[in-house]
C-alpha positions in Angstrom: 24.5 319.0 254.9 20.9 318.3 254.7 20.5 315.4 252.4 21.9 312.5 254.0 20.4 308.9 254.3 21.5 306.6 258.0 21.7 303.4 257.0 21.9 300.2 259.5 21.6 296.2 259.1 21.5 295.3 263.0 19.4 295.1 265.6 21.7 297.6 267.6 22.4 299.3 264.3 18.9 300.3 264.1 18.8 301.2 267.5 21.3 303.3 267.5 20.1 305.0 264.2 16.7 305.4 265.3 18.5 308.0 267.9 20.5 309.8 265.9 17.9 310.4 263.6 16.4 312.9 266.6 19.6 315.0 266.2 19.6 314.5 261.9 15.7 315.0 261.4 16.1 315.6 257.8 17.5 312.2 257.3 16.2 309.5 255.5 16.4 306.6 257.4 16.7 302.8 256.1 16.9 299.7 257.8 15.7 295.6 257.1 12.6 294.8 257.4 13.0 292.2 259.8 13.4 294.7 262.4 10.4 296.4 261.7 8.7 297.9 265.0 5.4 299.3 263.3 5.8 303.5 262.9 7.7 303.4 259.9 5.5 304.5 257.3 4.5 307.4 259.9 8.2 308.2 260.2 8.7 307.6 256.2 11.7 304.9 257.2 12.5 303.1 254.4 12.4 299.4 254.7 14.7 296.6 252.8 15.2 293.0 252.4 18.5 291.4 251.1 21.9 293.3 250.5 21.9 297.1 251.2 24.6 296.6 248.6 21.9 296.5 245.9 20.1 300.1 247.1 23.8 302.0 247.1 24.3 303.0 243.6 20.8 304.9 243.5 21.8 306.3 246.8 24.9 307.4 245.6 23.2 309.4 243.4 20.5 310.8 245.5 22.2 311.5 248.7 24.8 314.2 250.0 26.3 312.3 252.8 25.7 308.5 254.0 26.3 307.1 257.4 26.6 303.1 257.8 26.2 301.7 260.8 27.9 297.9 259.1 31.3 297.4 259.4 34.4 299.4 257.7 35.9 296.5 255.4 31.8 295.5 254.1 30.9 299.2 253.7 35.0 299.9 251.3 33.9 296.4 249.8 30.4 297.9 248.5 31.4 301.0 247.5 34.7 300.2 245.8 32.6 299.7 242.4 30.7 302.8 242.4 33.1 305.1 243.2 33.8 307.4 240.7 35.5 310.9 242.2 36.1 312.7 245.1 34.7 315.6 243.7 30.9 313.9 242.8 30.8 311.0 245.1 29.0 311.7 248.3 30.3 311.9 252.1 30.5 308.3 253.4 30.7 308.0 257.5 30.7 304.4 259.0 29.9 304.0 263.3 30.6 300.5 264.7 27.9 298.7 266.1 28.4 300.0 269.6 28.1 303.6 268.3 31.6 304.3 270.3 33.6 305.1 266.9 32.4 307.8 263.8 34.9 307.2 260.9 35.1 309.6 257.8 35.9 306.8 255.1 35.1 309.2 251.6 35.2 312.2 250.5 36.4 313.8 253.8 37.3 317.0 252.4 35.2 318.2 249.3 32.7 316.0 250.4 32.4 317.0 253.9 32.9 313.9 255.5 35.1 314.8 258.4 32.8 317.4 259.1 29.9 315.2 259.2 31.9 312.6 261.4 32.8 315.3 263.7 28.8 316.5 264.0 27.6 312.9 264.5 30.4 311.9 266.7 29.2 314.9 268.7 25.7 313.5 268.4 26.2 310.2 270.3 29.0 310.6 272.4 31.5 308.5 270.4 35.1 309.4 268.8 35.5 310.9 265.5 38.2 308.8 263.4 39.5 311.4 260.9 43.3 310.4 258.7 43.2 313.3 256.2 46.7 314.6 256.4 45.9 318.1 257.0 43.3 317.7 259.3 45.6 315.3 261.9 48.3 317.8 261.4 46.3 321.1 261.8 47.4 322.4 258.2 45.3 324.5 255.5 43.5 321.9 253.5 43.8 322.9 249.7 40.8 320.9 248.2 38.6 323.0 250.2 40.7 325.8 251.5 38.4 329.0 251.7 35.2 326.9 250.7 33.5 328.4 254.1 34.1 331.9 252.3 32.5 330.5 248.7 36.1 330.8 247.0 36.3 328.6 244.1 39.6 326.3 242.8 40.1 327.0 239.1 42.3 324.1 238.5 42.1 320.8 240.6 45.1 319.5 238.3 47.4 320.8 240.7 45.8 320.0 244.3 47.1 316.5 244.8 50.8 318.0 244.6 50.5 321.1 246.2 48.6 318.9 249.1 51.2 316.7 249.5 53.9 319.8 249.6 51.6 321.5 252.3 51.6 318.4 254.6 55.1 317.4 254.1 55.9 321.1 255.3 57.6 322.1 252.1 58.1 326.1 251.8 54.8 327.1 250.6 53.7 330.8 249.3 50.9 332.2 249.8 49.8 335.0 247.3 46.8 336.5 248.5 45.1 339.7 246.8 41.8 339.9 247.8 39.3 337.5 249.4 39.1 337.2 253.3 42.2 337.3 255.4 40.5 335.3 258.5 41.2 331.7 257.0 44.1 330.2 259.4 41.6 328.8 262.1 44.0 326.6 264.4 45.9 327.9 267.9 49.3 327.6 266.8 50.9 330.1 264.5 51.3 330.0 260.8 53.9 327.6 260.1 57.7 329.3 259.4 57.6 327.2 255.8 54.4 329.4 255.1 54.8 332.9 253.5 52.1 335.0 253.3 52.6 338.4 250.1 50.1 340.2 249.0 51.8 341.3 246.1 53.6 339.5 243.1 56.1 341.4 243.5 56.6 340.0 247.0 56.9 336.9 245.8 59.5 337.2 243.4 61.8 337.2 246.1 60.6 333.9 247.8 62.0 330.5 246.8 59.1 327.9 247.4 57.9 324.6 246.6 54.1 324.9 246.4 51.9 328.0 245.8 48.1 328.6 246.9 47.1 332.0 244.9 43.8 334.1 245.9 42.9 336.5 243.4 40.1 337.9 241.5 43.0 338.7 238.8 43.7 337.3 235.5 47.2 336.3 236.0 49.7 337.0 233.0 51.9 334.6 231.3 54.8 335.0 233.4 52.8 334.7 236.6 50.9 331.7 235.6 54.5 330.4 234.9 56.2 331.2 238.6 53.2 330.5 240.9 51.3 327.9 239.1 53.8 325.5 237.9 53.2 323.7 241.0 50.5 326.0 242.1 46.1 326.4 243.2 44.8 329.4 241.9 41.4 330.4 244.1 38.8 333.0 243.3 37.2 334.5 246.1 34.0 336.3 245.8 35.5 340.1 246.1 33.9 342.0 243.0 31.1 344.0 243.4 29.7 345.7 239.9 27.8 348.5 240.5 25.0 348.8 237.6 22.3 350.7 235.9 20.6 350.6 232.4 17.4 351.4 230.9 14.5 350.1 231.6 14.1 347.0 229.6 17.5 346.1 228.6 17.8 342.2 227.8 20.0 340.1 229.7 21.5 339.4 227.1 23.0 342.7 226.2 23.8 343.2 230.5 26.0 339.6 230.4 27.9 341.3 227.2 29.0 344.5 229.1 29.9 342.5 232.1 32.3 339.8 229.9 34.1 342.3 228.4 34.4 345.1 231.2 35.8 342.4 233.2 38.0 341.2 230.5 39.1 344.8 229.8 40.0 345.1 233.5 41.9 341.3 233.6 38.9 340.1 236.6 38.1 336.5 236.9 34.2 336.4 236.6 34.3 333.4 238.9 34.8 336.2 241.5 31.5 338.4 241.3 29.8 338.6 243.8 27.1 340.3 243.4 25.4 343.3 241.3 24.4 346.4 243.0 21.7 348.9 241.4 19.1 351.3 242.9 15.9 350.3 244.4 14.0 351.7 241.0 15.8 348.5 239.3 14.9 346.0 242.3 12.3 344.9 239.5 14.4 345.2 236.3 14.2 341.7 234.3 17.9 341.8 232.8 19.8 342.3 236.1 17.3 339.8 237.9 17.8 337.0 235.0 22.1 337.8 234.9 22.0 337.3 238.6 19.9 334.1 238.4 21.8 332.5 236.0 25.2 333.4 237.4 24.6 332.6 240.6 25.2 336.1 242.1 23.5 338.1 245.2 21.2 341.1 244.0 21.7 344.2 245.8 19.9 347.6 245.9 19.9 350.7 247.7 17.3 353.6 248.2 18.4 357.2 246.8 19.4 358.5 250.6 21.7 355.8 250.9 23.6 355.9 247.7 23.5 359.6 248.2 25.6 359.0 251.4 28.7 357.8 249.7 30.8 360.8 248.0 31.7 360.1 244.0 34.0 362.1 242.0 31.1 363.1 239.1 28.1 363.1 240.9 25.7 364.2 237.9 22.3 366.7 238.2 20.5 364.6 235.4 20.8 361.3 237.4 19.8 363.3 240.5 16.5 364.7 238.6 15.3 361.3 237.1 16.0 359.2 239.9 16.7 361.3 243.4 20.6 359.5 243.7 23.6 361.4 242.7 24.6 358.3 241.2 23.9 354.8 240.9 26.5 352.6 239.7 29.5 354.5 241.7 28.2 354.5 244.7 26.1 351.1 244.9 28.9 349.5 243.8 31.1 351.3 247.4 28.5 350.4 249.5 28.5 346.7 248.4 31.6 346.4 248.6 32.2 347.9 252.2 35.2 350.0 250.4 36.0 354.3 249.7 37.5 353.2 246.1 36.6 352.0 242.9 38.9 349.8 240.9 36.8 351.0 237.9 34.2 354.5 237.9 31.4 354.5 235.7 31.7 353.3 232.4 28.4 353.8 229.5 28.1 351.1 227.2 25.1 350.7 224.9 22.1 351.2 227.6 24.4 349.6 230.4 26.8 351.9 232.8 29.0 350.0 234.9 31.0 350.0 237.6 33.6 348.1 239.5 34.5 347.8 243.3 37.1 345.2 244.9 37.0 344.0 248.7 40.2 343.4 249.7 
């Protein structure tokens, strides 16, 4: 977290933020004026007179993450009007005035204040105070389960629930598909109430309270109905398309093949990760402006290396116009780190497409 402002009204206050800012250099710092010592327009430290109350509500715009050095009841007091959800408001981390406690007040989770108390905790020596459930009990946090790996939530309708289950160690399932496997990060084992399937299937057989759901599938009926009732669907980023088209082909046209290709094959857009193409497109207009606007990694590969990866039709006519045996097949494999396609080639208009899944 970069954008974070350090905010102090005491003489030790400042002091203390004055040091911290060494370790936070990004950080915009603000203090009164009455303790003004002379290099703070060279340092850009913002100076104020009256109640920092007044400045909060343009800082809760502006900033990421806020650290207080004021007291815990005066800093709940000023924020209590301007809060408006965990999902938008910023982090908001208060230190006592002797700097010996760093205490993650809101949005711990989403937010990321617990793991800004913990990094400025670190900072100066002091003890993180951290009450999120999960976190005191070691436990898989579903706000932001998976966020390290860039999965997304769906549906927040369900999280409050589903958190509560988790932490009250309610039999919980855990359907995962695809996405990466290395999320438990604590000593201890998983948790006997916690099932892990990788199938559907598997979990027809499971009685459970609470489901977390990783997939880059578009669930049917029946399994939004069993897994969701009570249930956080997450989409991690595990589809690679594999892509070439003529020079020249709009956007426009690209984004239309995509939507219904992944619709046709019941894939969650949310989890694209990136387009793959040969390094004759690295400079084609419609993949660069789709992968822009979507938010997804560009990828291409030279002729030798796509050529490396074995495909079922590898054609002649590709291989005389562009040197590669392929391009959509194979860029598309060596994306995704994976031997199969979930979907081979497939022309449409002046698009050809192509679909890998890491699992």
């Amino acid at each position: 977290m970069d954008n974070i402002a350090i905010v102090a009204i005491t003489k030790h206050g400042v002091e203390l933020i004055r040091e911290l800012s060494s370790s936070i250099p990004k950080a915009d710092l603000y203090y009164m004026r009455k303790f003004e010592q002379g290099d703070e327009t060279e340092k850009n430290i913002q100076l104020f007179e009256g109640s920092i109350r007044l400045l909060l509500p343009d800082m809760f715009k502006r900033y990421d993450g806020i650290i207080m050095v004021i007291s815990l009841g005066a800093v709940v007091r000023m924020i209590a009007p301007i809060l408006i959800d965990k999902k938008t408001d910023p982090a908001v981390v208060v230190i006592d005035d002797k700097g010996e406690f760093v205490i993650s007040v809101l949005s711990g989770h989403i937010g990321g204040a617990n793991d800004l108390t913990r990094e400025v905790a670190s900072f100066i020596n002091a003890t993180p105070v951290i009450t999120t459930a999960s976190d005191v009990q070691k436990t898989i946090p579903v706000d932001i389960f998976g966020r390290e790996f860039s999965w997304v939530i769906e549906d927040f309708s369900n999280v409050t629930p589903v958190s509560a289950a988790v932490v009250n160690e309610e039999p919980l399932l855990i359907l995962q598909e695809s996405g990466e496997k290395t999320w438990w990060k604590h000593e201890r084992p998983l948790p006997k109430q916690m099932k892990v399937v990788q199938s559907y299937e598997e979990a027809m057989d499971i009685d459970f309270n609470a489901a977390l759901v990783i997939t880059h599938r578009i669930l049917s009926k029946e399994e939004e109905q069993k897994l969701l009732k009570n249930g956080v669907l997450y989409r991690p980023k595990s589809v690679y398309l594999g892509m070439g088209c003529n020079r020249g082909t709009s956007a426009e046209e690209i984004k239309k093949v995509i939507s219904e290709t992944l619709k046709d094959q019941h894939i969650s857009i949310q989890s694209v990760k990136s387009i793959a193409t040969i390094d004759l497109k690295k400079d084609e207009e419609g993949l660069i402006q789709v992968c822009d606007e979507l938010g997804w990694d560009f990828l291409y590969y030279t002729p030798e290396q796509l050529n490396t990866v074995p495909i079922k039709n590898p054609s002649e006519t590709v291989y005389k116009f562009t040197g590669a045996y392929g391009v959509s097949e194979p860029a598309a494999l060596l994306a995704a780190g994976v031997d199969e396609l979930l979907l081979e080639k497939k022309k449409s208009g002046n698009v050809t497409i192509s679909i890998a899944v890491k699992k």
